[in-house]
C-alpha positions as CSV (number, residue, x, y, z in Angstrom):
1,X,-1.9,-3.1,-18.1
2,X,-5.5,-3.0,-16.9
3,X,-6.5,-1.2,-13.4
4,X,-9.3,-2.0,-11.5
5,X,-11.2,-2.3,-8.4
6,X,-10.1,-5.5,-6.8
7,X,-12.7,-8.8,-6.5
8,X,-13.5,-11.3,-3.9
9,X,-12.3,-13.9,-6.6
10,X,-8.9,-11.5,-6.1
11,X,-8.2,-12.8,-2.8
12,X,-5.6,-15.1,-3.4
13,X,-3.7,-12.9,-6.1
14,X,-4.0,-10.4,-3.4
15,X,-2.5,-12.4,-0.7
16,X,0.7,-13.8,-3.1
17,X,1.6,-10.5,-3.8
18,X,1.1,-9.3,-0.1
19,X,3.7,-12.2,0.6
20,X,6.1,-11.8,-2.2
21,X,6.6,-8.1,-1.0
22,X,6.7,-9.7,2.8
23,X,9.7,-11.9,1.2
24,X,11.1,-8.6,-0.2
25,X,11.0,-6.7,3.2
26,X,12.7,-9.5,4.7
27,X,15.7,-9.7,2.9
28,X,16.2,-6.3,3.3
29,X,15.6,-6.5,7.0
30,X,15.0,-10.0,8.5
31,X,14.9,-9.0,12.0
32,X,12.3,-6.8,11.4
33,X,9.9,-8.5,8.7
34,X,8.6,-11.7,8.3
35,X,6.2,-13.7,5.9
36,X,2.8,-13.9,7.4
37,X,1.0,-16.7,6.8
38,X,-1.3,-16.8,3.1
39,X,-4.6,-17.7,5.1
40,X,-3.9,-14.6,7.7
41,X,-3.6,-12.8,4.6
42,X,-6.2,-13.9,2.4
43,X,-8.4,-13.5,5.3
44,X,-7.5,-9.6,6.0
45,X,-8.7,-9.0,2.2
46,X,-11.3,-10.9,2.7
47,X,-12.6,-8.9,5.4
48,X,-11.2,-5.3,3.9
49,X,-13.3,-6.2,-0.1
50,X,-16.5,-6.4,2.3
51,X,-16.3,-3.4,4.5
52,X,-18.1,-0.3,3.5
53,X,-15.6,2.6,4.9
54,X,-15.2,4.7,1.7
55,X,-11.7,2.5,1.4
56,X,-10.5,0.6,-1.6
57,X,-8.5,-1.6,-3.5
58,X,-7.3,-1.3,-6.7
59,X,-5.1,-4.4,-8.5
60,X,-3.4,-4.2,-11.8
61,X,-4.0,-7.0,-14.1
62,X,-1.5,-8.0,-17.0
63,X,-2.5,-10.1,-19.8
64,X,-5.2,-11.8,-17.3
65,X,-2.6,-12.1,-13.9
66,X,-2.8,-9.6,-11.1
67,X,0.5,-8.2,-10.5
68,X,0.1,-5.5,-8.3
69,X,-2.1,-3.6,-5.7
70,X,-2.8,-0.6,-4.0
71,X,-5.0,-0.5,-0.5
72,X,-6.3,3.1,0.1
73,X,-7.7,3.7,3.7
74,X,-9.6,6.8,4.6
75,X,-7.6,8.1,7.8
76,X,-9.6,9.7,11.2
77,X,-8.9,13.4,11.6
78,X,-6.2,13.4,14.8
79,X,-8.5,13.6,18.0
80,X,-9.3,17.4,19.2
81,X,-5.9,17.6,21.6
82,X,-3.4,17.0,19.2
83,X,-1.5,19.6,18.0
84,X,-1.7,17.9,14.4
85,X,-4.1,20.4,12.1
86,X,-7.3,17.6,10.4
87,X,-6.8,16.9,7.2
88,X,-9.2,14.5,5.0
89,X,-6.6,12.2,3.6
90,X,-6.1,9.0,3.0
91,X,-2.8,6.0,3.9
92,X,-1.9,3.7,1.2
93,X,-0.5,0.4,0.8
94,X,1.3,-0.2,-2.7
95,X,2.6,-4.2,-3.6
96,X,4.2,-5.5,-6.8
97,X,5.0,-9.1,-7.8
98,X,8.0,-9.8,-7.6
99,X,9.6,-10.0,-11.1
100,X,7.1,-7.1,-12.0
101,X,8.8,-4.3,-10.2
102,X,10.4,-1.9,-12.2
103,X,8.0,-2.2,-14.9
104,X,5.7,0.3,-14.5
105,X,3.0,-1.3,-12.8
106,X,3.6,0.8,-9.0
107,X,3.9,4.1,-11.4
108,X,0.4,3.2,-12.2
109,X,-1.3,2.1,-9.2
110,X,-0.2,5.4,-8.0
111,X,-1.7,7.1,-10.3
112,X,-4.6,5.7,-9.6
113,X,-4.1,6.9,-6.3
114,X,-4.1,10.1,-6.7
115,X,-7.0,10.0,-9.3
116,X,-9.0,7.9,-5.9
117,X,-8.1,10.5,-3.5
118,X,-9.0,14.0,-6.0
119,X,-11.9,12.4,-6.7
120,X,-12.7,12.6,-2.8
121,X,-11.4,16.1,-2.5
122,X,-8.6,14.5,-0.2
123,X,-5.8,16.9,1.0
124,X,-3.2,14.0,1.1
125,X,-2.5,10.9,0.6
126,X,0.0,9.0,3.0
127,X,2.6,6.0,2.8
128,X,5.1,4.5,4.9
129,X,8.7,3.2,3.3
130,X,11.1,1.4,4.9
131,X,14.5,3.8,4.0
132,X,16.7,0.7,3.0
133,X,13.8,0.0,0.7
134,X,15.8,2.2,-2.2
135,X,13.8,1.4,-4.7
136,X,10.0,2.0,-3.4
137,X,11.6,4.8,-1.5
138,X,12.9,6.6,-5.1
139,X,9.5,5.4,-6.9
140,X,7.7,7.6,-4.3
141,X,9.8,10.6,-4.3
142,X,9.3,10.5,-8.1
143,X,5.5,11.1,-7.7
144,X,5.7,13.5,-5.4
145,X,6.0,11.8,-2.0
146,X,8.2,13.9,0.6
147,X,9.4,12.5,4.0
148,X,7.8,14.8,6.8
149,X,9.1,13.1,10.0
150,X,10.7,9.7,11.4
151,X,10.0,7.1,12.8
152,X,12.1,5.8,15.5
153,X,12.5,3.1,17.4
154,X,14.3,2.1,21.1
155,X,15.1,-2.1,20.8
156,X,15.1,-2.9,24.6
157,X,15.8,-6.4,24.1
């Protein structure tokens, strides 16, 4: 498996796999999730391979095919009220094919992760996992990811 920074010729690989792990969330939880469209998609990576914010995207690539991604974002301190100590640190997005999960690619794109953010002399790096998500739940526990609050939600309709 090869890791590297992600392409403008990437786009559509990017997008796919964007979807195919939209298609995953779903049927876990279809009131919830839903498949964007592949041209909303496309277009956000578009835009996100052009911008200059320290960010990055990093796709792994087996035997030619891109299979899987990760999206690092550099994350504002917590403006000067909050009660929230700053921290430089980073969110991530992580996204496999589906019939490439549980093959080792997310174990690597998270390594790379962590390489990314050391390398930047970040403090953290920081996800978010849907709970009924088992799998990508227990892949990030295994590398070190610990829950540290919840997120809740009041459905008024």
């Amino acid at each position: 498996m090869l890791l590297r920074p992600a392409r403008g010729d990437d786009v559509g690989a990017l997008a796919d796999i964007y979807r195919s792990s939209a298609a995953h969330h779903v049927a876990i939880d279809p009131k919830r999730y839903r498949v964007p469209d592949r041209e909303s998609v496309a277009g956000h990576f578009r835009e996100a391979l052009v911008e200059d914010g320290g960010d990055a995207i990093i796709v792994a690539e087996e035997d030619g095919v891109v299979v899987g991604f990760l999206h690092l974002r550099a994350m504002s301190d917590p403006p000067a009220y909050s009660m929230v100590r700053p921290q430089e640190r980073a969110s991530l997005d992580l996204a496999v094919l589906d019939g490439f999960r549980g093959r080792g690619v997310g174990t690597a794109l998270l390594a790379a992760a962590v390489e990314w953010a050391k390398s930047r002399s970040l403090g953290a790096l920081v996800l978010d996992a849907l709970l009924a998500n088992v799998g990508a739940v227990a892949l990030y526990e295994r590398h070190g990811y610990q829950p540290f609050g919840t997120l809740m939600e009041n459905p008024l309709r």
